[in-house]
C-alpha positions in Angstrom: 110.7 113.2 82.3 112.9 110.5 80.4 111.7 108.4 78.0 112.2 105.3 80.6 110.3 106.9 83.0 107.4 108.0 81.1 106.8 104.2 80.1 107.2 103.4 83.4 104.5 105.9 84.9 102.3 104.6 81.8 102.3 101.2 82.7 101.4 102.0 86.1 98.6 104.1 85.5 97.3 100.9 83.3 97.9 98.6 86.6 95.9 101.0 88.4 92.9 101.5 85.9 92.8 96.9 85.7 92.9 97.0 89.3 89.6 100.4 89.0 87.9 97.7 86.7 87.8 95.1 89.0 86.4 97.5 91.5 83.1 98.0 89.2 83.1 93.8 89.2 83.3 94.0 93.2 80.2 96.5 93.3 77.5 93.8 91.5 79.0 90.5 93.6 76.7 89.6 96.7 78.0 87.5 99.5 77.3 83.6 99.3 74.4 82.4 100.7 75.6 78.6 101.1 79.3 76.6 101.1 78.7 75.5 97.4 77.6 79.5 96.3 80.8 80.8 98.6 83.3 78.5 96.7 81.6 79.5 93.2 82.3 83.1 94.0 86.0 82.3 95.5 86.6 81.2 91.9 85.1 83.4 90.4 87.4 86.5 92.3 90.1 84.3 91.4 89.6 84.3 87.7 89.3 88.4 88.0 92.8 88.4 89.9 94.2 86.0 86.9 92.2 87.3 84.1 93.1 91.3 84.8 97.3 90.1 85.5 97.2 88.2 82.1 95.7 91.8 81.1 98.5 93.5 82.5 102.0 91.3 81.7 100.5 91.4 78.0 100.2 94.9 78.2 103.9 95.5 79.9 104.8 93.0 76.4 106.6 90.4 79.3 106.1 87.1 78.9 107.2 86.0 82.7 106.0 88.2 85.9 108.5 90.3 88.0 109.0 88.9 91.4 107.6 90.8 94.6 109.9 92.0 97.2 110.5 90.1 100.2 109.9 92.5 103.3 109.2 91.1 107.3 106.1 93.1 107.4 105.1 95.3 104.9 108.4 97.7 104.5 107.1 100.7 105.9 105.5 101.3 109.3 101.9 101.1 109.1 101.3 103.0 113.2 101.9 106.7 111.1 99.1 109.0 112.2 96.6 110.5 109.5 98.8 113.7 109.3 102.1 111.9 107.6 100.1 111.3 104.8 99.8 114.7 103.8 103.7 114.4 103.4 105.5 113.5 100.2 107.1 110.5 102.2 103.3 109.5 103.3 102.0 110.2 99.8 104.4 107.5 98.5 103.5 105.2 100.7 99.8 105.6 99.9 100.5 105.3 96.5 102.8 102.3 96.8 100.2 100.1 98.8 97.5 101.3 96.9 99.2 99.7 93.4 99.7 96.4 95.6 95.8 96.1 95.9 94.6 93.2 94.0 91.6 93.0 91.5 89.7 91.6 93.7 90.6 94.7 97.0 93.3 92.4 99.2 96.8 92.7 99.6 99.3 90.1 100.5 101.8 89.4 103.4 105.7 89.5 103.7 105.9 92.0 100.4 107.6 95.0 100.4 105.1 97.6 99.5 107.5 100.7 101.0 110.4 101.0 98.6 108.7 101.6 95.7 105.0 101.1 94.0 104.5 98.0 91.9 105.8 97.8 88.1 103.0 96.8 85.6 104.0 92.5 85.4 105.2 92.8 88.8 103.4 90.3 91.4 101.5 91.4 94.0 103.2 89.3 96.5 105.9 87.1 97.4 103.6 83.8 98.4 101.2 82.4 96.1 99.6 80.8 98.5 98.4 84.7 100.1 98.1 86.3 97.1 95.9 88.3 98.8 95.4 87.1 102.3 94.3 88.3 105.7 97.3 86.6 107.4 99.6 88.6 109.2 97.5 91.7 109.1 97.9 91.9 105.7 94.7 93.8 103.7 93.6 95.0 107.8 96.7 97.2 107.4 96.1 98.6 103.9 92.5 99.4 104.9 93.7 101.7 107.7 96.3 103.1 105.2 93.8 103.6 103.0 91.4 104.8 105.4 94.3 107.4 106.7 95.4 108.6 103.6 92.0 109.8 102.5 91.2 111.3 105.8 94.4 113.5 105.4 94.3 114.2 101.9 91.0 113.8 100.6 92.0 111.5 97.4 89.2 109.7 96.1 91.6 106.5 94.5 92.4 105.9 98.6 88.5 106.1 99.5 87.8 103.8 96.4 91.2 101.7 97.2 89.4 101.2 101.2 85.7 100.7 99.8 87.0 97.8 97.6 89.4 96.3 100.2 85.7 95.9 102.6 83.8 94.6 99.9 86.2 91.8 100.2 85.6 91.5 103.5 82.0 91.2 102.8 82.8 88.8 100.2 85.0 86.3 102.2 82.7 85.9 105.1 81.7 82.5 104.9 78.1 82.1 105.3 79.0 80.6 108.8 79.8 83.7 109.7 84.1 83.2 109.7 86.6 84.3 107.3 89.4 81.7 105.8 93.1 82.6 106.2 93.1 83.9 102.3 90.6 84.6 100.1 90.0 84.0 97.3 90.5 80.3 98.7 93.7 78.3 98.4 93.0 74.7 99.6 93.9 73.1 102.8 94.1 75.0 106.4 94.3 78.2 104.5 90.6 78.0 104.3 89.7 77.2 107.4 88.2 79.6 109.6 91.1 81.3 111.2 91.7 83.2 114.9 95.6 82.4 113.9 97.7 85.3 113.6 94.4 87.9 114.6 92.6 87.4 110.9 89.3 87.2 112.1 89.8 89.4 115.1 91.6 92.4 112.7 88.5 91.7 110.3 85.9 91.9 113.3 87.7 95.3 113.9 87.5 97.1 110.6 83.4 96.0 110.7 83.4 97.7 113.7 84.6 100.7 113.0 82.8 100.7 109.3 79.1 100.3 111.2 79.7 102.9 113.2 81.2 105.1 110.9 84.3 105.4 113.2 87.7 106.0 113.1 87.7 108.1 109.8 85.6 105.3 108.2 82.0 107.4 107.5 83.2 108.1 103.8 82.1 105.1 103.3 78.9 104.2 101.4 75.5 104.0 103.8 74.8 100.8 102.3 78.7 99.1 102.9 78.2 100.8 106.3 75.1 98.6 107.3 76.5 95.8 105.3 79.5 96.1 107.8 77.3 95.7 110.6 75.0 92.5 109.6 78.5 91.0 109.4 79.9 91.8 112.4 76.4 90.1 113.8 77.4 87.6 112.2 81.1 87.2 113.0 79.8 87.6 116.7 77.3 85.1 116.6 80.4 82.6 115.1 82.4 83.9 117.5 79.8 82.6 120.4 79.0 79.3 118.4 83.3 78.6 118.2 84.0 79.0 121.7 85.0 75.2 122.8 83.0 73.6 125.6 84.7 71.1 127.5 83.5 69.2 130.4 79.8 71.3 130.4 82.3 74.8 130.9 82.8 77.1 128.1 87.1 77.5 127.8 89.0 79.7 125.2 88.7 79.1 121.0 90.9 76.7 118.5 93.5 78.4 116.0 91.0 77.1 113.4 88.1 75.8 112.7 87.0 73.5 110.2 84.6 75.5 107.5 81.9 73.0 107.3 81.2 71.9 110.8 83.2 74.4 112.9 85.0 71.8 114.5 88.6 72.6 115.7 91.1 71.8 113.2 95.6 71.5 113.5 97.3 73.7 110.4 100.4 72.9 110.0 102.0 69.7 111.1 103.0 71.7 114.5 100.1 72.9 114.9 97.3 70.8 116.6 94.0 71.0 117.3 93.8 72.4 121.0 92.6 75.7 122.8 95.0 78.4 121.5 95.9 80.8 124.3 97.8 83.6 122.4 94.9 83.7 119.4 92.1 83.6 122.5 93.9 86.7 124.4 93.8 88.4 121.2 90.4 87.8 120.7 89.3 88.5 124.1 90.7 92.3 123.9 88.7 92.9 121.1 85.5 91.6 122.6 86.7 93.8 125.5 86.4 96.9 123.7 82.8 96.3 122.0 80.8 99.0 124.1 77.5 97.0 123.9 78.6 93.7 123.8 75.8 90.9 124.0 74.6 88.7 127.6 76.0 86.0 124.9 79.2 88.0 124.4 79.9 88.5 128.2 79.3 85.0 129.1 81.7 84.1 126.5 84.1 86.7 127.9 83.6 85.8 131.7 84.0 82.2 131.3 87.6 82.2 129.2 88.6 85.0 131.8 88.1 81.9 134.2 89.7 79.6 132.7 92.8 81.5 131.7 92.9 82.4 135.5 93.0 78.5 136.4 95.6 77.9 133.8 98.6 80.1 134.7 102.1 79.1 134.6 103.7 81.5 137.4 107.3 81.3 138.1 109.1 80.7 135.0 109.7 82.5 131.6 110.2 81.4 128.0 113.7 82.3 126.7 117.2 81.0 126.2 119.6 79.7 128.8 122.5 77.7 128.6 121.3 76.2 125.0 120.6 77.8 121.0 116.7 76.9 121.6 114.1 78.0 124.0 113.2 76.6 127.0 111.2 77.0 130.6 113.5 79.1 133.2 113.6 79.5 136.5 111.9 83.3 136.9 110.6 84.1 140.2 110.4 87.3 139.2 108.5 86.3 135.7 105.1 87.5 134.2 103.0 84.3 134.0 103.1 82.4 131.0 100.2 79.8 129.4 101.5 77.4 126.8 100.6 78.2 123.2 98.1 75.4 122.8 96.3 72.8 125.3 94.5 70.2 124.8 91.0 70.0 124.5 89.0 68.0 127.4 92.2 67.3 129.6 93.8 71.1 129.3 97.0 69.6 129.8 99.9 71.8 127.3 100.5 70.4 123.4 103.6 70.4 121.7 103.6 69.8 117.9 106.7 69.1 115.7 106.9 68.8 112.1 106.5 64.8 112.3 102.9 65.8 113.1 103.1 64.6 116.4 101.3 65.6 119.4 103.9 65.6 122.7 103.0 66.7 126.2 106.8 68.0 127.0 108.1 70.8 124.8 111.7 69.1 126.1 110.5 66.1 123.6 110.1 68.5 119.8 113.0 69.0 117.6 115.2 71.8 118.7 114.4 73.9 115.3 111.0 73.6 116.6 111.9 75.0 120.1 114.0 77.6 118.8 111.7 78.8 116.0 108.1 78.5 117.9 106.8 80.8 120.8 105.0 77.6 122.5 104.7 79.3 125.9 103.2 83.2 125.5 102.8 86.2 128.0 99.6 87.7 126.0 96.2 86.5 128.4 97.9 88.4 131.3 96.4 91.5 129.1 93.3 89.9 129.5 93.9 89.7 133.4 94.9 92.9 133.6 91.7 94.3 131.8 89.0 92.1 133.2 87.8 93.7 136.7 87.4 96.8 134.7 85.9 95.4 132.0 83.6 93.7 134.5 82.9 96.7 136.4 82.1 98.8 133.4 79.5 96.3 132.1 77.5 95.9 135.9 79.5 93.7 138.1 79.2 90.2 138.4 78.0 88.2 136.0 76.7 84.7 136.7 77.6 82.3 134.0 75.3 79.8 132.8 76.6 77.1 130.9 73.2 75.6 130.1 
């Protein structure tokens, strides 16, 4: 081995043993008990993120971080089964995610974590701002890497790599019972409770699969394993609590909800506070899947089912014509569509631009909008497709009652 690389490899064993320290930290942390106790603790991870990367550029003798690599995803495909890890190609890519795990067991989105493993100095991500995150199945899909490479290989850094990674879970479960957009917290909608981009619903999946010791998850610990599932009560109670009730009818759920009083809440300026259709679907499957699911659960599930019914859009899809942006077409032919958001207490479609501006007519936003924003979306005809067996499975009809 050269000289070069032998540094190299030496600084990334150190990343990795920071990153083992922090694991120990995770161990003797409890989840908060109140808003004021959650935030204390948010800071607190955040100091051991800081605190253990000041550790590290020291240690690499840099005085400025290396930048992250920009990838779509993640670089790699994360839908390899258990088996590939047992290759040298799989290894590697076990071994590059596992060195992209935080101190405090996320990972971040949009970084390239397939071309090679992260350099001691180098940044765990490309957006401060998700440094680590949930968003965009980002620390979901490590777990399962993680979760898959031990299974095939029997490493214990993977096991320790996937046992950290849900003791963050644990930790960013607000004591509401949702999880923020990134944790530790970052300010603004990032920490509101978030369906957006299937956080809570990928995080509601991993518990799942931990309490029952599923999917290659019974290496975990006993005690993480019942952990898991007081959460997932938890998230399911939220999940119940969040589901917006308009007119005296239960409907579908927001993008996200304010932390403090679980009220809908907009996110970015084109992104207002209405029923979110796609987010809802998403939801719905999971909800689908739970094999005991609640009376509190099914009412929840039979009454969006209805209203997702009432709301389609048949006879049209969302694409490109005659102009650069998207726009409704004539599709007789078509799968029916809902819009992205509707407004709550009227369910009429929403339209947001980056003015902030609510608009009833998508032909009224900014083209870049149109062309850069899926505001009419296919996904609840999944949950149309699924429901009559759903139903059947879980005794027939089921009279909902709102009261």
């Amino acid at each position: 081995m050269t000289m070069k690389k032998c540094n190299w490899a030496l600084g990334a064993l150190m990343a990795l043993l920071v990153t083992a320290c922090g694991a120990d930290t995770l161990s003797d942390i409890q989840p908060a008990q109140n808003l004021d106790d959650y935030r204390a603790l948010s800071q607190r991870l955040q100091a051991l993120d800081r605190e253990a990367f000041a550790r590290e550029l020291a240690q690499a003798r840099r005085d400025q971080p290396l930048a992250a690599k920009y990838a779509d995803r993640f670089g790699f495909d994360p839908r390899q089964r258990a088996d590939f890890y047992r290759t040298p190609a799989g290894r590697q890519i076990a071994d590059n995610v596992l060195s992209y795990q935080t101190p405090s067991g996320g990972w971040s989105k949009r970084t390239d974590m397939g071309r090679a493993p992260r350099a001691p100095g180098q940044l765990y991500g490309v957006e401060k701002n998700y440094i680590p995150t949930f968003d965009n199945d980002a620390t979901s899909v490590q777990f399962w890497v993680m979760v898959a490479a031990h299974r095939a290989t029997g490493d214990a850094r993977y096991a320790r790599a996937a046992e950290r990674a849900l003791r963050l879970v644990l930790l960013a479960q607000y004591p509401n019972g949702g999880w923020p957009q990134s944790f530790p917290l970052r300010g603004k909608y990032h920490d509101d409770v978030t369906y957006n981009d299937k956080v809570i619903c990928n995080l509601l999946e991993v518990l799942s699969a931990v309490a029952e010791g599923d999917d290659g998850t019974d290496f975990l610990p006993a005690d993480l394993r019942k952990h898991a599932a007081a959460a997932l009560a938890r998230g399911l109670q939220m999940v119940v609590e969040t589901q917006v009730v308009s007119g005296g009818q239960r409907t579908l759920w927001a993008a996200q909800y304010d932390p403090q009083t679980l009220e809908p809440a907009a996110a970015r300026a084109f992104e207002p506070a209405g029923l979110a259709t796609s987010e809802s679907a998403d939801l719905l499957l999971f909800l689908m899947k739970l094999d005991k699911p609640s009376a509190e659960i099914r009412r929840a599930i039979v009454s969006a089912h209805k209203w997702i019914a009432a709301q389609r859009i048949d006879g049209y899809h969302w694409g490109r014509g005659e102009h650069d942006y998207r726009e409704l077409l004539p599709d007789p032919d078509g799968d029916p569509l809902w819009a992205r958001f509707y407004e709550i207490g009227s369910d009429k479609p929403v339209f947001g631009d980056r003015d902030g501006k609510v608009y009833y007519d998508v032909r009224q936003i900014s083209a870049e909008r149109s062309r850069n924003y899926g505001w009419y979306t296919e996904s609840p005809n999944k949950v149309l497709k699924k429901f009559d067996a759903w139903q059947r499975h879980h005794g027939g009809a089921l009279q909902v009652n709102e009261n």
